[in-house]
C-alpha positions, 0 to 999 in steps of 0.5 A: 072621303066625306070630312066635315071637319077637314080645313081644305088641304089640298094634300089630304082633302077638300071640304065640300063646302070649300069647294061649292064656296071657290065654284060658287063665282064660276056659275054664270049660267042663267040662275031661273032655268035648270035645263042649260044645267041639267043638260050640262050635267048629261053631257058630261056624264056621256064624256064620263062614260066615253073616257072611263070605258077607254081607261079601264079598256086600254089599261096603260095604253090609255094613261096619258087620258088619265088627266082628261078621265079627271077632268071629266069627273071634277066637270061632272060634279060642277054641275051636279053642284050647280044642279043642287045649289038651284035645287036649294040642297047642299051637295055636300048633305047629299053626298054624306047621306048617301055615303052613310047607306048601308052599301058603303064600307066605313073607317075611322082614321086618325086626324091630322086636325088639332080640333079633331081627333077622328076622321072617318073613310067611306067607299064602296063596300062591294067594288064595282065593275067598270061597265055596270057602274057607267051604266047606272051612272047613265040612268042616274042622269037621265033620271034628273031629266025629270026634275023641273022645279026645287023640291024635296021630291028631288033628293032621292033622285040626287042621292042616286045620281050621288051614289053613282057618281060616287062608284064609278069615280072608285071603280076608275081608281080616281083620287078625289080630291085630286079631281075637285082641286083640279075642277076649281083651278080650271073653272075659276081660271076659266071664267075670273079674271086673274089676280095681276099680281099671282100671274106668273111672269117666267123671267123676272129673276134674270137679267135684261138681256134675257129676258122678253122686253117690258115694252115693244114696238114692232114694225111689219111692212108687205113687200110687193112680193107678198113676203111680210117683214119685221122690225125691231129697233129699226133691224130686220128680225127672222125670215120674210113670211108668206101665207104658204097656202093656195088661198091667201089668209094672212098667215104671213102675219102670224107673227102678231100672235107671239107677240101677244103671248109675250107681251100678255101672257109673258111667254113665247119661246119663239119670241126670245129666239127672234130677239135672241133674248134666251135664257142661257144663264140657265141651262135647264130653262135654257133647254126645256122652256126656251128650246126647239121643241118648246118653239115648235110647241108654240108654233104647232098651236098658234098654227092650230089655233088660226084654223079653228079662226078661220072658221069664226071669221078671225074672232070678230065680234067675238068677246070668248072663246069656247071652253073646248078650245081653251081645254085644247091648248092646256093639254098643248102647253101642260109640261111647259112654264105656261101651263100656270096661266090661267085660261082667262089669261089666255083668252085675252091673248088670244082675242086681243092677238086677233084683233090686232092681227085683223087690223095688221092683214087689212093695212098690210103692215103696221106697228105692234105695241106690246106692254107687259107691264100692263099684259096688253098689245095694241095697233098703230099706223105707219106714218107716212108709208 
């Protein structure tokens, strides 16, 4: 629904101009070239065509992807947002006027607004086919290829690639709002930096002796087998680890990476089993959020995460991560208390848990500070050892 009137209710709607306002920050790329958007936007589009198919072929087999159907929606339409802004055209003109052609069905509802008393409906008038809208949607794409500068010439193009749009997100039964709302919790999670006081905390509410420490200090030792060791508070913690693997990788310091999520993101289920510190004054939370299966989550990813690091040398130099990634492990995490932080938040403790990581495998040991009332992990040298 195209309102103009509507104050940005997730609930009922989005103003458009809410939503180019909340992504208007998340746009770094370069603000001079259009083809980094414009190729953007193809991509995205090819994601569209792949996913949507997939659901309508699949029918209820392929529900679980719904989410990855409105992700691939709400990122398509950044970047036609992005496309227009360079173009110096509001998206939200070019979606009223083509939801204003003769091909679209309208109504008018009652409003929920106190300084409006109508609001109007727009979809469709002939419901398309799934397969003859990702077509067009397809040519509508590579139509934009063509653009090269702003320019009035360019809005019949948009308002195609609109009208397109449009159809395929009706005719794969997708909510709207739901997408965009989606689309700006995931890019400003993504590319700001977080508002230290809305990040969640997890276990504020309880007592001291269940919740994760507000500082730590862990001390891991190599012993001449090459089994790793930890320490805390002076007494050995879980089993001693080795990499597991033919060819040695530091895994057995792995550990370093729970760590970093207790004391940055305030999360690790396999943290809390380690200290024995879960939250068993409350039984569902107990159950669901500090359980095995939540462990054997945290495990699986972290286990997951190493091999992709591998591959990048551990992260050195690195100051991101790649969007992919981070997308990977909000689809691990979704269900548990750590899907609220943000993907920015992540990435942090990520890089930060492989820097200290890569210092732990090159000294063989050392000590891990965690902070989190600063959200930080730190390295320190064993003295005298």
């Amino acid at each position: 629904m195209i309102d103009e009137n509507r104050k940005g209710d997730v609930s009922h709607s989005i103003l458009l101009r809410d939503y180019i306002r909340n992504i208007k920050p998340t746009d770094t790329l370069p603000k001079s070239a259009l083809n980094p958007v414009l190729l953007g936007l193809f991509g995205e589009v090819g994601s569209i065509m792949t996913t949507a198919k997939k659901l309508h072929r699949e029918k209820n087999a392929y529900s679980a992807y719904r989410n990855a159907v409105e992700e691939e929606f709400g990122d398509t339409f950044w970047y036609f947002t992005t496309l227009c802004s360079r173009l110096n055209i509001g998206v939200d003109d070019i979606l009223s006027e083509t939801a204003s052609a003769e091909s679209y069905r309208k109504a008018v509802a009652s409003s929920d607004l106190r300084d409006g008393a109508i609001s109007h409906d727009s979809s469709v008038e002939k419901f398309p086919t799934p397969d003859e809208t990702l077509l067009k949607l397809g040519e509508s794409a590579a139509a934009l290829l063509n653009i090269d500068q702003p320019g009035e010439q360019n809005r019949k193009l948009l308002q195609d690639f609109a009208d397109q749009y449009l159809r395929v997100l009706q005719a794969a039964q997708l909510n709207f709002t739901q997408v965009l709302s989606t689309n700006i919790s995931k890019t400003r999670g993504r590319f700001l930096s977080p508002d230290v006081n809305a990040l969640p905390t997890f276990d504020k509410a309880f007592d001291e002796e269940e919740r994760l420490p507000e500082h730590f200090e862990i001390k891991i030792t190599q012993r001449k087998s090459g089994q790793s060791y930890i320490q805390w508070n002076g007494v050995f913690v879980g089993d001693p680890l080795t990499d597991n693997i033919f060819e040695p990788d530091g895994y057995r310091f792995h550990d370093v990476f729970h760590f970093s999520y207790a004391a940055i993101l305030h999360w690790s289920p396999t943290f809390r089993a380690l200290l024995k510190q879960k939250r068993k004054s409350d039984k569902r939370i107990d159950e669901n959020e500090d359980g095995g299966r939540a462990i054997v989550i945290e495990e699986g990813l972290t286990a997951w995460i190493f091999s992709r690091a591998k591959e990048l040398e551990y992260f050195k130099n690195q100051d991101r991560i790649s969007f992919d990634l981070l997308k990977i492990i909000q689809q691990f995490v979704r269900g548990y208390e750590v899907e609220h932080c943000p993907l920015n938040l992540w990435e942090r403790a990520i890089l930060d848990g492989y820097r200290v990581f890569r210092q732990v495998r090159d000294n063989e040991g050392g000590i891990v500070i965690g902070d989190r009332e600063n959200r930080s992990i730190s390295y320190q040298n064993i003295i005298g050892e």
